[in-house]
CHARMM internal coordinates of N, CA and C (Angstrom, degrees):
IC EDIT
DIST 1 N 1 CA 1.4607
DIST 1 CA 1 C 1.5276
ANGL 1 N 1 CA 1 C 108.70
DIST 1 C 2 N 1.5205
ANGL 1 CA 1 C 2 N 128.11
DIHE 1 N 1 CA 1 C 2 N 135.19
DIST 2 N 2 CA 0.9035
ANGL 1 C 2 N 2 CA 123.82
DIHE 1 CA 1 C 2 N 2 CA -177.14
DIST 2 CA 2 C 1.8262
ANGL 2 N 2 CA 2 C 113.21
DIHE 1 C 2 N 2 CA 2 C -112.12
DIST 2 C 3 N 1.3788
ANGL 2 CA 2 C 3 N 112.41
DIHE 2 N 2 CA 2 C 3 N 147.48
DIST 3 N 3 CA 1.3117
ANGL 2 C 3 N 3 CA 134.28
DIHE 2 CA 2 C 3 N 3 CA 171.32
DIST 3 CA 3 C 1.3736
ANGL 3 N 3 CA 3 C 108.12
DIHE 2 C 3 N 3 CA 3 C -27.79
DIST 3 C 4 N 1.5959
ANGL 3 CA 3 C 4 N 124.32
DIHE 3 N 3 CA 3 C 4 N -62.07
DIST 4 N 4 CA 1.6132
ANGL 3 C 4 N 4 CA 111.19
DIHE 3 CA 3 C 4 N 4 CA -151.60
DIST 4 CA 4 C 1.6678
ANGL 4 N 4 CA 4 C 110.06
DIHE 3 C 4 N 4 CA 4 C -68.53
DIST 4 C 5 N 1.3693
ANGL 4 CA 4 C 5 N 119.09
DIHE 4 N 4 CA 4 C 5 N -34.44
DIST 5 N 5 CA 1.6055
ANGL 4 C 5 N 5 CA 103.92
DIHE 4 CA 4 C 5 N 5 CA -178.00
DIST 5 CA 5 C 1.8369
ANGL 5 N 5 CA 5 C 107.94
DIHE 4 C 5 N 5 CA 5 C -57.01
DIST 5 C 6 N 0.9425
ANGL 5 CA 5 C 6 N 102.07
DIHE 5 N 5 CA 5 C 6 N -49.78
DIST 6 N 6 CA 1.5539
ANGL 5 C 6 N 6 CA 114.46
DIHE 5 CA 5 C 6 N 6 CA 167.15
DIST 6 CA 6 C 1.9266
ANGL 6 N 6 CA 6 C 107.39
DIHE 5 C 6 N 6 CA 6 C -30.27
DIST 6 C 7 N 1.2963
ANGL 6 CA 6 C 7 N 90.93
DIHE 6 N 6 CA 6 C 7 N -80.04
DIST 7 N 7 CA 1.9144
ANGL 6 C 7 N 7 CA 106.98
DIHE 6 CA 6 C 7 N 7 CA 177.10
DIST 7 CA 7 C 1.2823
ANGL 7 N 7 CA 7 C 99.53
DIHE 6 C 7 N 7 CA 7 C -27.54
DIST 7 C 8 N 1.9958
ANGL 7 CA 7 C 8 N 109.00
DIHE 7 N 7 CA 7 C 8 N -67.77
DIST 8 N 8 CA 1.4107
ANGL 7 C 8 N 8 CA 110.67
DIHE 7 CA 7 C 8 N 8 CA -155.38
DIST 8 CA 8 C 1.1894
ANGL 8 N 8 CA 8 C 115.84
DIHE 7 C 8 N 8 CA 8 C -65.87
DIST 8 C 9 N 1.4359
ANGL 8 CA 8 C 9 N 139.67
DIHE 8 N 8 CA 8 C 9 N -5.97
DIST 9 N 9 CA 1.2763
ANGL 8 C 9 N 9 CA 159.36
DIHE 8 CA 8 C 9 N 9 CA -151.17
DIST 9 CA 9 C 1.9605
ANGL 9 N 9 CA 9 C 108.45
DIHE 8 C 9 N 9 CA 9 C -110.95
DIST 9 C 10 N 1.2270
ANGL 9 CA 9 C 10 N 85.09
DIHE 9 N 9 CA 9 C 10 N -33.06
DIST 10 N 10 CA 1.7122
ANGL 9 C 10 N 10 CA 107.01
DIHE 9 CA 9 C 10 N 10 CA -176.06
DIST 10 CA 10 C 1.2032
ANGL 10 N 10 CA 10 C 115.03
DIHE 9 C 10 N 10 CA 10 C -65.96
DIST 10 C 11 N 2.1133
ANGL 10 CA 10 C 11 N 106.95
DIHE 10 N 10 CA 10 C 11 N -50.20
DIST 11 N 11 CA 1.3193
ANGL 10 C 11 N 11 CA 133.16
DIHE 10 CA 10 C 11 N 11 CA -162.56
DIST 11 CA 11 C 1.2897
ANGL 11 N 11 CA 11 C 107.93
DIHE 10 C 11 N 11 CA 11 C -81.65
DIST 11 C 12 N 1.5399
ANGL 11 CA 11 C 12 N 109.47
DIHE 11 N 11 CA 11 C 12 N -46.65
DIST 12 N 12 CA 1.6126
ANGL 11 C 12 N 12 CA 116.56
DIHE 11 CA 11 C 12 N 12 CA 167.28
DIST 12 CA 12 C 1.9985
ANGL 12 N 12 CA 12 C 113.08
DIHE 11 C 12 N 12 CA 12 C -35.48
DIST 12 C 13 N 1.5665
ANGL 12 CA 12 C 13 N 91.64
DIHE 12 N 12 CA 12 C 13 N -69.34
DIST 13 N 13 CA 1.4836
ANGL 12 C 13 N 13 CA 84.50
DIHE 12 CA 12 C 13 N 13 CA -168.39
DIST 13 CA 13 C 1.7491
ANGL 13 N 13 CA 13 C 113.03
DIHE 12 C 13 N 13 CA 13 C -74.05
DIST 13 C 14 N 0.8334
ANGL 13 CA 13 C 14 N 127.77
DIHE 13 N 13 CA 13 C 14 N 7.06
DIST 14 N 14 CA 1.3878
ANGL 13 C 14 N 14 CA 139.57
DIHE 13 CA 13 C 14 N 14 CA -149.71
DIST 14 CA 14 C 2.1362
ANGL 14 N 14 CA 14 C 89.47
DIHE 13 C 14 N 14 CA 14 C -99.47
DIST 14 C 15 N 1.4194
ANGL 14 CA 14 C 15 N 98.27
DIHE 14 N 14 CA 14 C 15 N -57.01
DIST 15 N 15 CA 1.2772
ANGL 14 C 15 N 15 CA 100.95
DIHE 14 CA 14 C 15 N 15 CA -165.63
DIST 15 CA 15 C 1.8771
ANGL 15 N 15 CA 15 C 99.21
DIHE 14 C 15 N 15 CA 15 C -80.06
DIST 15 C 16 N 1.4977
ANGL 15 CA 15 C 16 N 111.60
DIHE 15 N 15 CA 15 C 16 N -20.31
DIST 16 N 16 CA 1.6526
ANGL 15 C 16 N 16 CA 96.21
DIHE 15 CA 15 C 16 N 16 CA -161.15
DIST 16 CA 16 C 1.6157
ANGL 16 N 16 CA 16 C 91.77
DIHE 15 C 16 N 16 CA 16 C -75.45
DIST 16 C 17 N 1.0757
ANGL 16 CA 16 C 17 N 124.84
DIHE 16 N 16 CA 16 C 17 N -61.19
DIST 17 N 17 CA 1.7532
ANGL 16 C 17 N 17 CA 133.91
DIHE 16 CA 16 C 17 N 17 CA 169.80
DIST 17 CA 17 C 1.5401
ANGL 17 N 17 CA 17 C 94.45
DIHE 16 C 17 N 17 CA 17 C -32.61
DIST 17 C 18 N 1.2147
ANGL 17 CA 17 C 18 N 164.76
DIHE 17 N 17 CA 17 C 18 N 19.21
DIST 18 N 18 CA 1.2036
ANGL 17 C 18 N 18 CA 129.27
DIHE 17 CA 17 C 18 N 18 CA -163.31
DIST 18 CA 18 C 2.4191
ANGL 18 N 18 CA 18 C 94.16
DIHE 17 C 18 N 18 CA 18 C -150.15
DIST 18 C 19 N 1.1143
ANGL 18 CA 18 C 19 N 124.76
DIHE 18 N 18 CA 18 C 19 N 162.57
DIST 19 N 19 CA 0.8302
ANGL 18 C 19 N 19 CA 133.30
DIHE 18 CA 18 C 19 N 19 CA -176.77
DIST 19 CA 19 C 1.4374
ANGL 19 N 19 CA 19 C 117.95
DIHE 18 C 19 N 19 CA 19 C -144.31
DIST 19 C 20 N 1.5614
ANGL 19 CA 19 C 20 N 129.58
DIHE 19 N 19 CA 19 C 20 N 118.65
DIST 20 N 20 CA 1.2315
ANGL 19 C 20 N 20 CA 122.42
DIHE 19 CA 19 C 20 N 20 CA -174.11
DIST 20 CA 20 C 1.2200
ANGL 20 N 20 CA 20 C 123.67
DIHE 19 C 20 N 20 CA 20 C -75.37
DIST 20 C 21 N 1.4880
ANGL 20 CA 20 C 21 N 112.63
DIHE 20 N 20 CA 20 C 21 N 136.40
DIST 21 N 21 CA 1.2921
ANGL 20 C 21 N 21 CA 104.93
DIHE 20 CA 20 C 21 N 21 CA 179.66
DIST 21 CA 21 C 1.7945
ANGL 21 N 21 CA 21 C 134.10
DIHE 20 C 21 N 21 CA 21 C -69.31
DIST 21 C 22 N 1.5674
ANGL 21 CA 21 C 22 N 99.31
DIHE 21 N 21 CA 21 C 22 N -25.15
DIST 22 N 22 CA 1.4549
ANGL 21 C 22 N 22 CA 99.03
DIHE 21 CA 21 C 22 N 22 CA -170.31
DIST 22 CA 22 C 1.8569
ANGL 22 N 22 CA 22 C 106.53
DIHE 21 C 22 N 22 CA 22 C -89.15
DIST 22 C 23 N 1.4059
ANGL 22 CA 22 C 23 N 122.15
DIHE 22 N 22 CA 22 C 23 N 10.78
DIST 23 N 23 CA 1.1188
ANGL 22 C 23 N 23 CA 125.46
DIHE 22 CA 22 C 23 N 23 CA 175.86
DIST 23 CA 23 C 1.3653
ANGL 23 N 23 CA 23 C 116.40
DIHE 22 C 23 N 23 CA 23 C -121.45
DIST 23 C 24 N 1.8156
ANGL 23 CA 23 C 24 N 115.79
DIHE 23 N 23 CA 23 C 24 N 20.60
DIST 24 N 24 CA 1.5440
ANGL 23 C 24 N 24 CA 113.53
DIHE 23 CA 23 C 24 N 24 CA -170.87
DIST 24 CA 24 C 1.8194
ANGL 24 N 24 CA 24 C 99.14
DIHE 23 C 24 N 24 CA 24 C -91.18
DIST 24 C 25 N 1.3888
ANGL 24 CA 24 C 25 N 110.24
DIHE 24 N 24 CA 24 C 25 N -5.31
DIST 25 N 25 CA 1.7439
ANGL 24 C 25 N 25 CA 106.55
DIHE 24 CA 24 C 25 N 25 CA -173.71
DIST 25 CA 25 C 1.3858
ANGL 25 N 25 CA 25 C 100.24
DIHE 24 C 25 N 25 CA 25 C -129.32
DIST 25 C 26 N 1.1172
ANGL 25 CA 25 C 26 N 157.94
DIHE 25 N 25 CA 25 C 26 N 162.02
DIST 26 N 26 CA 1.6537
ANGL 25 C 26 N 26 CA 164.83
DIHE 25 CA 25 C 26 N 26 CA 118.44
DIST 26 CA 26 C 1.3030
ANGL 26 N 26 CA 26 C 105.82
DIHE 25 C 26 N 26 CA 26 C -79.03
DIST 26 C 27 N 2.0094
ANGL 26 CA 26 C 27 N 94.80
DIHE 26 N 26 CA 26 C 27 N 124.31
DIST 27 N 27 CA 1.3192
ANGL 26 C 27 N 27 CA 113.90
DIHE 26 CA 26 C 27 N 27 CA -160.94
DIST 27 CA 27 C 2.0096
ANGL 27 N 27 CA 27 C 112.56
DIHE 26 C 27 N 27 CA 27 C -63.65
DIST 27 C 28 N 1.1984
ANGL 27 CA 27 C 28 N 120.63
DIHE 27 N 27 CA 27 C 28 N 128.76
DIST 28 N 28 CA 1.6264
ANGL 27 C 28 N 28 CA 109.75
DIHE 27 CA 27 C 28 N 28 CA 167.63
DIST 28 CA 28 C 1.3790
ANGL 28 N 28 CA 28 C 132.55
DIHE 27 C 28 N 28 CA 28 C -59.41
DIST 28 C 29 N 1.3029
ANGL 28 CA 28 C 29 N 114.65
DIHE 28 N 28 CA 28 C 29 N 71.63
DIST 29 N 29 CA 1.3340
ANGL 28 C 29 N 29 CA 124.09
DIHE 28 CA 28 C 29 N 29 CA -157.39
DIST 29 CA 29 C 2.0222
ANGL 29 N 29 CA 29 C 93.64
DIHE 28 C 29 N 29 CA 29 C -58.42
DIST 29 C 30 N 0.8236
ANGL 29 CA 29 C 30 N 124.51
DIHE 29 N 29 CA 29 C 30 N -16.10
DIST 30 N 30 CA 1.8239
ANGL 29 C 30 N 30 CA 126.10
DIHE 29 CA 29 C 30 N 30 CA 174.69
DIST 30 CA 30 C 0.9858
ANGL 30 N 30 CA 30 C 111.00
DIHE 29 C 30 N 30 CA 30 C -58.83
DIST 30 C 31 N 1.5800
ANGL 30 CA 30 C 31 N 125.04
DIHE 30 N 30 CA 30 C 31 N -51.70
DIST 31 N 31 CA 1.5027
ANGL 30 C 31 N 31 CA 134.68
DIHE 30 CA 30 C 31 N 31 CA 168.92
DIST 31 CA 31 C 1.2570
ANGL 31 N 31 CA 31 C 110.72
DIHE 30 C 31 N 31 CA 31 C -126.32
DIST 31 C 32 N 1.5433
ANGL 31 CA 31 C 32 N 100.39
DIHE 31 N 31 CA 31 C 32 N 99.76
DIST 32 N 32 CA 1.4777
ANGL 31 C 32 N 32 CA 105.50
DIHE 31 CA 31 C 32 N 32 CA 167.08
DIST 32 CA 32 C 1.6607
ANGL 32 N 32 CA 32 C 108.14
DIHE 31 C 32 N 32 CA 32 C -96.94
DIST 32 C 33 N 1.9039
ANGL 32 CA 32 C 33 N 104.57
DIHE 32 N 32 CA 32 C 33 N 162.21
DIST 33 N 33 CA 1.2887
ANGL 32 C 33 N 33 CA 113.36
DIHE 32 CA 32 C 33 N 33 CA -147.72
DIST 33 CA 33 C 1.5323
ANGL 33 N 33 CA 33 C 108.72
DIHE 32 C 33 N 33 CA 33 C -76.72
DIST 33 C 34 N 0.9281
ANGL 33 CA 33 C 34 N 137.42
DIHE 33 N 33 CA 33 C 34 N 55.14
DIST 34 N 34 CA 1.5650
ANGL 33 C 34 N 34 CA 134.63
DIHE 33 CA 33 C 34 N 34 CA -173.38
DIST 34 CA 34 C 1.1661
ANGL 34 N 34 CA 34 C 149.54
DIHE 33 C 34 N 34 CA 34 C -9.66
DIST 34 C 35 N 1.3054
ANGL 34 CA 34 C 35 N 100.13
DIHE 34 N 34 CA 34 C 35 N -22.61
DIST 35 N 35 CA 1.6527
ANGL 34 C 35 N 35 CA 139.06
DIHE 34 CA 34 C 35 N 35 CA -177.62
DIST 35 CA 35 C 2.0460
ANGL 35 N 35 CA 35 C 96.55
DIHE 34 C 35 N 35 CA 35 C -88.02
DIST 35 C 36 N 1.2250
ANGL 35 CA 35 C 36 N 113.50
DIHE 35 N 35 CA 35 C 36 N -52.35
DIST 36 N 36 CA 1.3357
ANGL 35 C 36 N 36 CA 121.14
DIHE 35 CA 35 C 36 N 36 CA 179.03
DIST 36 CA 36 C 1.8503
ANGL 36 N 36 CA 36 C 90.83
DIHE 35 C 36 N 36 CA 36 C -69.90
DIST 36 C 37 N 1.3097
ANGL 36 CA 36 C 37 N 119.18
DIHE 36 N 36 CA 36 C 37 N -74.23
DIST 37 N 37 CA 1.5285
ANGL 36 C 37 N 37 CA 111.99
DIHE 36 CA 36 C 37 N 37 CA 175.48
DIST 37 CA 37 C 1.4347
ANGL 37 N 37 CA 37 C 125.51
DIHE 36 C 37 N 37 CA 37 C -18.11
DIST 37 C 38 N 1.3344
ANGL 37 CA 37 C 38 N 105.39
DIHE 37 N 37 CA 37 C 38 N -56.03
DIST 38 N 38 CA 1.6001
ANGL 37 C 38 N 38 CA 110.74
DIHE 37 CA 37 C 38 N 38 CA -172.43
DIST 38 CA 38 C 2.0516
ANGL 38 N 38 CA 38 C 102.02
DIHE 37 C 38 N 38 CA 38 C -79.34
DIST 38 C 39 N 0.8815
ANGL 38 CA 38 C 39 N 120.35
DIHE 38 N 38 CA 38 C 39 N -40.90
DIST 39 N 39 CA 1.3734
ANGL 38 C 39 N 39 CA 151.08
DIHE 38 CA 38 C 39 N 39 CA -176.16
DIST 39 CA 39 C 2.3829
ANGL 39 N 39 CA 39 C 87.38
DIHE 38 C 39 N 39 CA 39 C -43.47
DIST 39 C 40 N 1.0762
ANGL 39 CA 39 C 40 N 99.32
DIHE 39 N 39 CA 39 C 40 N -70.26
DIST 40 N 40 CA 1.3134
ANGL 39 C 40 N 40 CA 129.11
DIHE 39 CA 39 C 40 N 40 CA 169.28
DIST 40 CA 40 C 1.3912
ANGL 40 N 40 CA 40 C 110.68
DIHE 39 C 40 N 40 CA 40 C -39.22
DIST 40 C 41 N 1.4423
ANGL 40 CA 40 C 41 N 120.78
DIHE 40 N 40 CA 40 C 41 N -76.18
DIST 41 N 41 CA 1.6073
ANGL 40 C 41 N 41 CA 116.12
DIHE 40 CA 40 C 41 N 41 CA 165.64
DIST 41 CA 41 C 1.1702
ANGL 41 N 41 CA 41 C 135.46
DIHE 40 C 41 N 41 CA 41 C -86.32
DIST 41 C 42 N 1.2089
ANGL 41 CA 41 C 42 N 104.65
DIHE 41 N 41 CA 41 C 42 N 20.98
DIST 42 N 42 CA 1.8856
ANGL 41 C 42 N 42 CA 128.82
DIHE 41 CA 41 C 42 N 42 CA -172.22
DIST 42 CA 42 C 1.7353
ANGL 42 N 42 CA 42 C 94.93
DIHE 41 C 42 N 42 CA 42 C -95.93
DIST 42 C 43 N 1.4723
ANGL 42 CA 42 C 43 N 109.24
DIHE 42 N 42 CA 42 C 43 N -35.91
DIST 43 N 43 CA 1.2466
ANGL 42 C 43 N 43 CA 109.51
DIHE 42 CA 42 C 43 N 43 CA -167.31
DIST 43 CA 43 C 1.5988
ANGL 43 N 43 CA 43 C 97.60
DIHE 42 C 43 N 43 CA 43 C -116.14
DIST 43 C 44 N 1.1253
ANGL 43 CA 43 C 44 N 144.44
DIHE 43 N 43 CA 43 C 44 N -9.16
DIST 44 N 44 CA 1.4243
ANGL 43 C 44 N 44 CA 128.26
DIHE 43 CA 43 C 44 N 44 CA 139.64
DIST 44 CA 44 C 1.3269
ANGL 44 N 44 CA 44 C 127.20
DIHE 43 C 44 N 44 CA 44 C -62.40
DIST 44 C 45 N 1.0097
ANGL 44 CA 44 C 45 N 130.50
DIHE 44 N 44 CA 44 C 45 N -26.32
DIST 45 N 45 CA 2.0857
ANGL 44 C 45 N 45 CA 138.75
DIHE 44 CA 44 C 45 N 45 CA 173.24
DIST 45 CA 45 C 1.6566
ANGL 45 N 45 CA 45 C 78.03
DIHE 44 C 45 N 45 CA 45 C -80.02
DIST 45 C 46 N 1.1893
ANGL 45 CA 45 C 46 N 127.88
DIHE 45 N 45 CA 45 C 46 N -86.00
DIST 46 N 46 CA 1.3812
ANGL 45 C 46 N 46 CA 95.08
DIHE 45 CA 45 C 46 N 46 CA -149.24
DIST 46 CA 46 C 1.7188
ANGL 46 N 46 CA 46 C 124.07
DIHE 45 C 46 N 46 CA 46 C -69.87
DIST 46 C 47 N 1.4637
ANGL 46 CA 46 C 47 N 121.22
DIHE 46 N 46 CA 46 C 47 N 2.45
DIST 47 N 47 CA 1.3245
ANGL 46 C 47 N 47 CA 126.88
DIHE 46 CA 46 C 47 N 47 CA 162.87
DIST 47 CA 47 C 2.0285
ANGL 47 N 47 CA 47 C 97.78
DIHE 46 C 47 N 47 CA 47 C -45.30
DIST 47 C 48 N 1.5797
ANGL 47 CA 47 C 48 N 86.06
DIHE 47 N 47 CA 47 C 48 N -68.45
DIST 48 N 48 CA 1.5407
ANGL 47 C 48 N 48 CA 103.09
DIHE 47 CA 47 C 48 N 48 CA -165.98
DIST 48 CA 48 C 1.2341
ANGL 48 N 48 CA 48 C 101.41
DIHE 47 C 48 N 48 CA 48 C -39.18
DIST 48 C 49 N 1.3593
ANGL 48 CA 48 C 49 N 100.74
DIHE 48 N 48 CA 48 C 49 N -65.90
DIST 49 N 49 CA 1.7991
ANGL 48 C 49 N 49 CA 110.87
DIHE 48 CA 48 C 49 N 49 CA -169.86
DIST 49 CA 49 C 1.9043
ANGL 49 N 49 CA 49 C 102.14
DIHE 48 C 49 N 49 CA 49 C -28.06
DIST 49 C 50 N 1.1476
ANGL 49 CA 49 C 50 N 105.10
DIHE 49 N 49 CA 49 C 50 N -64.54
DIST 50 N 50 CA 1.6146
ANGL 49 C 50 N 50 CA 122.55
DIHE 49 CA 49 C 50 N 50 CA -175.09
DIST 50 CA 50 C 1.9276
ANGL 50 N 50 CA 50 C 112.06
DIHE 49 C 50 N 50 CA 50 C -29.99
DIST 50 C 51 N 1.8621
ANGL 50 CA 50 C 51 N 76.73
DIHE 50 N 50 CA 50 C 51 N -41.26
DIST 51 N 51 CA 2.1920
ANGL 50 C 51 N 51 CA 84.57
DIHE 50 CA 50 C 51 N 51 CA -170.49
DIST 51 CA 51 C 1.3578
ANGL 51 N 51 CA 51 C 110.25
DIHE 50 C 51 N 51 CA 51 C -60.63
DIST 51 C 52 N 1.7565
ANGL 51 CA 51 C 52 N 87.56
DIHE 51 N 51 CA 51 C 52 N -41.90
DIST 52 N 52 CA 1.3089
ANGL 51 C 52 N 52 CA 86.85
DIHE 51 CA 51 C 52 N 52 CA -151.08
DIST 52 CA 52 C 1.7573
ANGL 52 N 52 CA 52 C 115.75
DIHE 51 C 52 N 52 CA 52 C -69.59
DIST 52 C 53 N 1.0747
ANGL 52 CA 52 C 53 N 97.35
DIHE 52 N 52 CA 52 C 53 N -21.90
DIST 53 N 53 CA 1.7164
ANGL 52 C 53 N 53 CA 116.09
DIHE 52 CA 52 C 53 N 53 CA -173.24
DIST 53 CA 53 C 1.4534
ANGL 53 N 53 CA 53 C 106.35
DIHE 52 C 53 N 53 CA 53 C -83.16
DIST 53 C 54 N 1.2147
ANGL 53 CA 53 C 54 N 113.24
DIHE 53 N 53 CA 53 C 54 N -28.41
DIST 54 N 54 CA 2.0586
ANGL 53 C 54 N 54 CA 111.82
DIHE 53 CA 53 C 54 N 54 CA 150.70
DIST 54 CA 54 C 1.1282
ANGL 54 N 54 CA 54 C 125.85
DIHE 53 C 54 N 54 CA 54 C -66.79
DIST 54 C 55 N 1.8280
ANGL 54 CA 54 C 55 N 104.98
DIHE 54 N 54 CA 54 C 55 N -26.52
DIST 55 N 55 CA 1.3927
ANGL 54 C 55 N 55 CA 91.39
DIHE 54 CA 54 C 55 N 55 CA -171.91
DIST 55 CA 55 C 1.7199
ANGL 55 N 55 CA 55 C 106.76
DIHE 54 C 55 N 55 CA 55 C -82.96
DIST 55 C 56 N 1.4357
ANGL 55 CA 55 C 56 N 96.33
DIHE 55 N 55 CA 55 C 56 N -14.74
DIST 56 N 56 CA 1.8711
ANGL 55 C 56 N 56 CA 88.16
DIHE 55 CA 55 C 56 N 56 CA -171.85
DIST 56 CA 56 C 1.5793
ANGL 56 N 56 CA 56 C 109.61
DIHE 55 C 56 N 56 CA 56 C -91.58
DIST 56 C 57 N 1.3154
ANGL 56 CA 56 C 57 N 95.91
DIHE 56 N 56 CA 56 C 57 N -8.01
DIST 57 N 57 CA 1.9889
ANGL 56 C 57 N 57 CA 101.82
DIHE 56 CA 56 C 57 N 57 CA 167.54
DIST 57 CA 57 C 1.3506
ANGL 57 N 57 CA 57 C 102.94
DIHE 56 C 57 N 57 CA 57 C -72.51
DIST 57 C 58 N 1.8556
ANGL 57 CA 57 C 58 N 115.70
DIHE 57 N 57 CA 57 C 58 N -43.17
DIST 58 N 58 CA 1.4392
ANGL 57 C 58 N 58 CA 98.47
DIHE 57 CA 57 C 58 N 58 CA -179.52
DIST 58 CA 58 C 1.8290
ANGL 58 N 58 CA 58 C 114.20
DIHE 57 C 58 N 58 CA 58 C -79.98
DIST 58 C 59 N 1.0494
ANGL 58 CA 58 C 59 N 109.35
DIHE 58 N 58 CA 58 C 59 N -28.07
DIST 59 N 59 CA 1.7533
ANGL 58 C 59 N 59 CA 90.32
DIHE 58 CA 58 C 59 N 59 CA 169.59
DIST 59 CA 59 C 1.1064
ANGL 59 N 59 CA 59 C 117.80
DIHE 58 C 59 N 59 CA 59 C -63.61
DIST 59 C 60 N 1.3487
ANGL 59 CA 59 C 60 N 128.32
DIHE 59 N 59 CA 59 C 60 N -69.79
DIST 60 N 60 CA 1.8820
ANGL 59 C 60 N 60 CA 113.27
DIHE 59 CA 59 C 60 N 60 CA 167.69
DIST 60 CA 60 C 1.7756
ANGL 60 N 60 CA 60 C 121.95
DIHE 59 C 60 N 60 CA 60 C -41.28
DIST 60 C 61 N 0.8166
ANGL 60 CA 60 C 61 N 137.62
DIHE 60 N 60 CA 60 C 61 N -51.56
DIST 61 N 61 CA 1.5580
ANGL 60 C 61 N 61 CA 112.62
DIHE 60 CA 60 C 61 N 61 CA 132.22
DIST 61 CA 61 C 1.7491
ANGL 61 N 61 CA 61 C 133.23
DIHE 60 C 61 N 61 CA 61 C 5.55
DIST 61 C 62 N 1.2472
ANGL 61 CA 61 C 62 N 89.49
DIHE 61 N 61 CA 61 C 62 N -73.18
DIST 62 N 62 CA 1.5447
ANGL 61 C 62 N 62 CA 104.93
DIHE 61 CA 61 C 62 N 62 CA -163.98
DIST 62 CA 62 C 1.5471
ANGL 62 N 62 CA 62 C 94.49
DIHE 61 C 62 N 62 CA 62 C -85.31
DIST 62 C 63 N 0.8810
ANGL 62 CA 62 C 63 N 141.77
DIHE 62 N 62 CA 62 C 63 N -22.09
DIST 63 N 63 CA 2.2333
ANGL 62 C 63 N 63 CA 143.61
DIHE 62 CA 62 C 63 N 63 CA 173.10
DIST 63 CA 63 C 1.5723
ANGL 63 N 63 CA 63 C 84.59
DIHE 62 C 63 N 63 CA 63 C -96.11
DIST 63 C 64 N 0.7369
ANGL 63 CA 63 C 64 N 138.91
DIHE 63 N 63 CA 63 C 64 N -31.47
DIST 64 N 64 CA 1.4537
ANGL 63 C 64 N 64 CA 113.41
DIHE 63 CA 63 C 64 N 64 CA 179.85
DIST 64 CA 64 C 1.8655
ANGL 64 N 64 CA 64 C 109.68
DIHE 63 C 64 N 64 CA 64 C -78.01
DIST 64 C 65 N 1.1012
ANGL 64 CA 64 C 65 N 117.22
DIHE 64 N 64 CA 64 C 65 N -51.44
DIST 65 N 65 CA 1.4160
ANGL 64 C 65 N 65 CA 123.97
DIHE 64 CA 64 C 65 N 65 CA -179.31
DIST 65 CA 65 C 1.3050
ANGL 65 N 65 CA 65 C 122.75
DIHE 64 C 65 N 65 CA 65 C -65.81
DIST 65 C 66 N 1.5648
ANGL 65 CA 65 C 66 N 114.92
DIHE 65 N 65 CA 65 C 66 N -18.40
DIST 66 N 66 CA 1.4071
ANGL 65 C 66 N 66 CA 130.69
DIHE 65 CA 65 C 66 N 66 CA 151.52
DIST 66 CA 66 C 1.1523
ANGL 66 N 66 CA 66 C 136.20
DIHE 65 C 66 N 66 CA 66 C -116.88
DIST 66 C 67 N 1.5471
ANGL 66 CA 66 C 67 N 105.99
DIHE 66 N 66 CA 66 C 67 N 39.37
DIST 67 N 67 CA 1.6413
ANGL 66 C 67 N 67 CA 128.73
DIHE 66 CA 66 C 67 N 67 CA 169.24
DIST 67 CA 67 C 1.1940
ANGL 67 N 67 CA 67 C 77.79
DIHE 66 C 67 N 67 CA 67 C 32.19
DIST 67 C 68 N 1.5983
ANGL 67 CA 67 C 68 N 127.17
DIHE 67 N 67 CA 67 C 68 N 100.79
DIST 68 N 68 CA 1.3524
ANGL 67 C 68 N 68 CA 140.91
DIHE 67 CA 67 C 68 N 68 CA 159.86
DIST 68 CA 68 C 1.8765
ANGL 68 N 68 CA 68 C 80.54
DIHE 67 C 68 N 68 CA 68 C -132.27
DIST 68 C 69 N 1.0991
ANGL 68 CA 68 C 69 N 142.03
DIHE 68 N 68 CA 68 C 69 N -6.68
DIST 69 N 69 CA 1.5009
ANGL 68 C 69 N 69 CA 134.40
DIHE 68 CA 68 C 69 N 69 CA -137.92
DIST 69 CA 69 C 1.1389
ANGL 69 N 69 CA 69 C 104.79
DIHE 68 C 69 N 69 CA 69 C -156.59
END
COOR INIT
IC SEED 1 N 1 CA 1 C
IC BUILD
């Protein structure tokens, strides 16, 4: 006897009993949460910020180690 009639039988009742969570509200696109907004690009600028300030540690680095500097 094999597993999948079993599985498919499992999955059936598994999902009809069950309700998703990230689709029980529709988001208020009128007032969105601002705190999450800023939260969001507060921590992408300073990701960037981060690159960019490695990347110029690694070029001075790299002119220094090949008397480019």
């Amino acid at each position: 006897m094999t597993f999948s009639p079993l599985l498919s039988r499992a999955v059936l009742v598994s999902r009809a009993g069950s309700r998703s969570v990230f689709t029980s509200s529709k988001p208020d696109t009128a007032n969105p949460n601002w705190f999450r907004v800023g939260l969001a690009f507060g921590t992408s600028a300073f990701l960037w910020g981060l690159l960019f300030k490695q990347h110029s540690t690694d070029v001075h680095e790299y002119k220094v180690r090949n008397g480019l500097e």
